[in-house]
N, C-alpha and C positions, 0 to 999 in steps of 0.2 A: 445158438440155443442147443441144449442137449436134447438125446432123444427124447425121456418121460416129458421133455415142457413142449414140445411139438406135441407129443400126442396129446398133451391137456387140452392145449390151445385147437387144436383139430377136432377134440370132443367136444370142448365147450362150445365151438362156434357152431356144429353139428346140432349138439342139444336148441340152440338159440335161433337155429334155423325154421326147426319143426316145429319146436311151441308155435314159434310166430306163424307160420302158415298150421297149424291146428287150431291156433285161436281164431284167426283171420277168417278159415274156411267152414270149420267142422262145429264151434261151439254156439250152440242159439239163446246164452243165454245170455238177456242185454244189460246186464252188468260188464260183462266182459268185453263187446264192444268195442270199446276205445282204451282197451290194454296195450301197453307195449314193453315188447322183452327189455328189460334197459342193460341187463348182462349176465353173464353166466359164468359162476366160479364154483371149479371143481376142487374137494380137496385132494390132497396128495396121490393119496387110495383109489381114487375116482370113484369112491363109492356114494359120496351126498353133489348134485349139483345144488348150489346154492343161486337163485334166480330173482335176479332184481328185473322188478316191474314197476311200471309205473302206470296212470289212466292220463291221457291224454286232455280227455274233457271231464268237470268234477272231478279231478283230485284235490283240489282244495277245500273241499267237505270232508269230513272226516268219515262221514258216515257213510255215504259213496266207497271212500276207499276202503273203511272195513264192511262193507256187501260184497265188494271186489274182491276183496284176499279169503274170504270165507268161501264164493262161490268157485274160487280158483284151487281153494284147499280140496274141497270137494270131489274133483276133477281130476285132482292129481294123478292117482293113481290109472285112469284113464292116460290120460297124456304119456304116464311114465312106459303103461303098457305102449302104447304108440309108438313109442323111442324106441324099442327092441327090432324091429327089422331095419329102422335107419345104423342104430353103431353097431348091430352085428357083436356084441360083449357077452360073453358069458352075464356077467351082472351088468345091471342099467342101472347107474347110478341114483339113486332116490331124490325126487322132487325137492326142494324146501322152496318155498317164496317168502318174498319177503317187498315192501312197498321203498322202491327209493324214494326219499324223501332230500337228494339234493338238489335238485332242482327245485324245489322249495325253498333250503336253507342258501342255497346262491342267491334265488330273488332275493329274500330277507335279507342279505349281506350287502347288496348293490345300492337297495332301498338307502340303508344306512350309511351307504360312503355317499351317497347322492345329498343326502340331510346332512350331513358333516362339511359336505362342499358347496353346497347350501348356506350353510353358516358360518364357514369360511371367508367367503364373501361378503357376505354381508356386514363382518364385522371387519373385512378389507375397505369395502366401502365408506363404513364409519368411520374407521379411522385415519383411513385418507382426506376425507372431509372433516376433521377435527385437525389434523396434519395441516393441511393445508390451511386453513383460517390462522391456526400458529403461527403460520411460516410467513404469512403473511404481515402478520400484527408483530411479529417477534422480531423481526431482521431490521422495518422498518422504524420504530420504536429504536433500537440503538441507534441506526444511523441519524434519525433527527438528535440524539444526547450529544452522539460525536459533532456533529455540524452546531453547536449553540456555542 
């Protein structure tokens, strides 16, 4: 790895370190709760961390999760100051959040291979049981024409 993607990778993980123990320790408000950093991408510059999160318990509410991103927006700037004695940078990269929603779109995905394998079968089933009554009636039918 070159040097600047060490140092990203040493910033981001830095930044991903302190949210989580500022959220965990320092924040009372109980939206936040059951937040979790899910990653941290810096751009080039290092000037925007971009910060996927996600809620652990109620994320699948929609409404939960935008009380969560609204009271985390809130905050930001809070937090962002808090980052300033951990990476020691002249500039501290500016907060953005943002809600992962893969872990969503995976469940949604698996749901759907699991119904399709689902129905796989099922019409494996069917037509092994229409197969076999065939195969049955069909082999034995010639063999009684050849023996007459």
């Amino acid at each position: 790895m070159s040097e600047p993607g060490v140092r990203k990778h040493r910033i981001a993980g830095a930044i991903r370190k302190h949210l989580s123990s500022e959220l965990a320790r320092e924040v009372a408000d109980p939206r936040l709760f059951s937040l979790a950093i899910a990653g941290v991408e810096l751009t080039p510059d290092l000037s925007i961390a971009k910060v996927s999160v996600r809620l652990m318990m109620g994320g699948e509410e929609e409404e939960a999760r935008r009380a969560a991103m609204g009271a985390l927006n809130r905050i930001a700037p809070g937090l962002r100051s808090s980052l300033a004695p951990v990476l020691r940078m002249r500039r501290v990269p500016e907060l953005r959040f943002a809600y992962d929603e893969t872990v969503d779109i995976n469940a949604e995905i698996e749901g759907v291979l699991r119904d399709i394998a689902r129905e796989d079968e099922q019409k494996r089933r069917e037509l092994d049981a229409q197969g076999g009554a065939r195969a049955l009636s069909g082999p034995e039918s010639e063999d009684e024409r050849d023996d007459s």
